[in-house]
C-alpha distance (Angstrom), angle and dihedral (degrees) to the residues before:
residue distance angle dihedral
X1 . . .
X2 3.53 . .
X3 3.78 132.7 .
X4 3.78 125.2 -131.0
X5 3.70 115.6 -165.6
X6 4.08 108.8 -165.1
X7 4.17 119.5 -140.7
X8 3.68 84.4 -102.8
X9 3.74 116.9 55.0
X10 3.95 94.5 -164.2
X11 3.59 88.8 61.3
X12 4.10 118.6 119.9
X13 3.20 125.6 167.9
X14 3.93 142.6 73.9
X15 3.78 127.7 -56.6
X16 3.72 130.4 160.2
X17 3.48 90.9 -6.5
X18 3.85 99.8 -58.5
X19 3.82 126.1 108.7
X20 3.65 111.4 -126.4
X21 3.94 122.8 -172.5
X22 3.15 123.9 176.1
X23 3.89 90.6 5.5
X24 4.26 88.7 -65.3
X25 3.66 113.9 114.5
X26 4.01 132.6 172.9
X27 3.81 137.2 -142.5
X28 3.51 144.3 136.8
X29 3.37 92.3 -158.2
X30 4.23 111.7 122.5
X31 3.65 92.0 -156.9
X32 3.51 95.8 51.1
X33 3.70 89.8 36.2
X34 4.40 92.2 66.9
X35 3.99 96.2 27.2
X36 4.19 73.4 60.9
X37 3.92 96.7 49.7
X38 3.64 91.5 46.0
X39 3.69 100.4 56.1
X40 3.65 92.8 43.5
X41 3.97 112.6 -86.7
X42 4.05 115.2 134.7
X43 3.73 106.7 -126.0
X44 3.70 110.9 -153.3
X45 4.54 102.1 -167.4
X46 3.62 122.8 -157.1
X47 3.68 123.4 -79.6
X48 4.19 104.3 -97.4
X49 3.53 94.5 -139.3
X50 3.85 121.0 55.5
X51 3.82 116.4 -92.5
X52 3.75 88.7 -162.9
X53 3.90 85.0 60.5
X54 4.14 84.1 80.3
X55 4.00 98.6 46.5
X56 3.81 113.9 81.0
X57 3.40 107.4 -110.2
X58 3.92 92.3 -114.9
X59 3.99 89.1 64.8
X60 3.86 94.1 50.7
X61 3.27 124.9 110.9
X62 3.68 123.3 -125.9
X63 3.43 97.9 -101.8
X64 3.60 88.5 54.7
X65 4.08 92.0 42.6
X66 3.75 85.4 55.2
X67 4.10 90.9 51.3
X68 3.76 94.4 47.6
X69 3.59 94.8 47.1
X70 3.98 94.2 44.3
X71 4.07 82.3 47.5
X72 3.70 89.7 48.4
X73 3.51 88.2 48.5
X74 4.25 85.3 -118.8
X75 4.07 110.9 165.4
X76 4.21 102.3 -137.7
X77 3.66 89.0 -171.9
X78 3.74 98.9 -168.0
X79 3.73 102.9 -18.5
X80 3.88 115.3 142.2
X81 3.38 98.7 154.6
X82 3.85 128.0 87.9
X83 4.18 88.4 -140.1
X84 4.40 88.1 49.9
X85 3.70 89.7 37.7
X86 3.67 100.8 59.9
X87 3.72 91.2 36.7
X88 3.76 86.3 63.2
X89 3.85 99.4 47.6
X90 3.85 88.2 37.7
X91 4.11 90.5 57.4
X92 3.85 92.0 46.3
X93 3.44 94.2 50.3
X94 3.57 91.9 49.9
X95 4.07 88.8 43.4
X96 3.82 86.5 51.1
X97 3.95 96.5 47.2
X98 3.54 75.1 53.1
X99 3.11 100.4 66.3
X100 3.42 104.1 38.5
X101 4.02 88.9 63.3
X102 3.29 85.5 58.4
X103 3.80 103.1 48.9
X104 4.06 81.1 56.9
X105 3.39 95.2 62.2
X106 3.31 102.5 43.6
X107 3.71 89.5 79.8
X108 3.75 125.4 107.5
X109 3.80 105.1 -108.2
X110 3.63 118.8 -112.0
X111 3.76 129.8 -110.4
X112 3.69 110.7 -124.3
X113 3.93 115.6 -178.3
């Protein structure tokens, strides 16, 4: 989500449908997002690539466990918990590394002479 930081950081209230306090607002709304820029507001976007990507998984938080494993493609089933939520990503990893080794040595050797 993006931040919108209003020409007067003391300012709290509502405008344009986003709730500012302390002159910070949030939206991921596009329209909102330029009719902001053009009157004045600093608009600070998302980083592209995924700050989480840096943390070890075991110090994410479990919003960010729940992005990594939706990014990964991970199934939580009905993990809520940080502790059941990084057992399940930790166990598919290990599953997929699995898997991987395998693929290798599926392959024919090669003839080297």
């Amino acid at each position: 989500m993006a931040r919108v930081i209003a020409p007067n950081n003391q300012y709290t209230g509502l405008s344009a449908s986003v709730m500012f306090i302390n002159g910070v607002g949030e939206t991921d709304d596009p329209h909102l997002l330029s009719w902001f820029e053009a009157k004045g507001y600093t608009v600070e976007h998302p980083e592209t690539d995924n700050p989480s990507s840096d943390v070890p998984i075991d110090k994410m938080t479990v919003p960010q466990l729940k992005e990594y494993a939706a990014e990964k493609k991970i199934d939580l089933g009905e993990a809520t918990k940080k502790e059941d939520i990084l057992k399940v990503i930790q166990d598919a990893q290990q599953l997929n590394d699995g898997k991987e080794q395998q693929k290798g040595s599926d392959e024919p050797p090669t003839d080297k002479e």
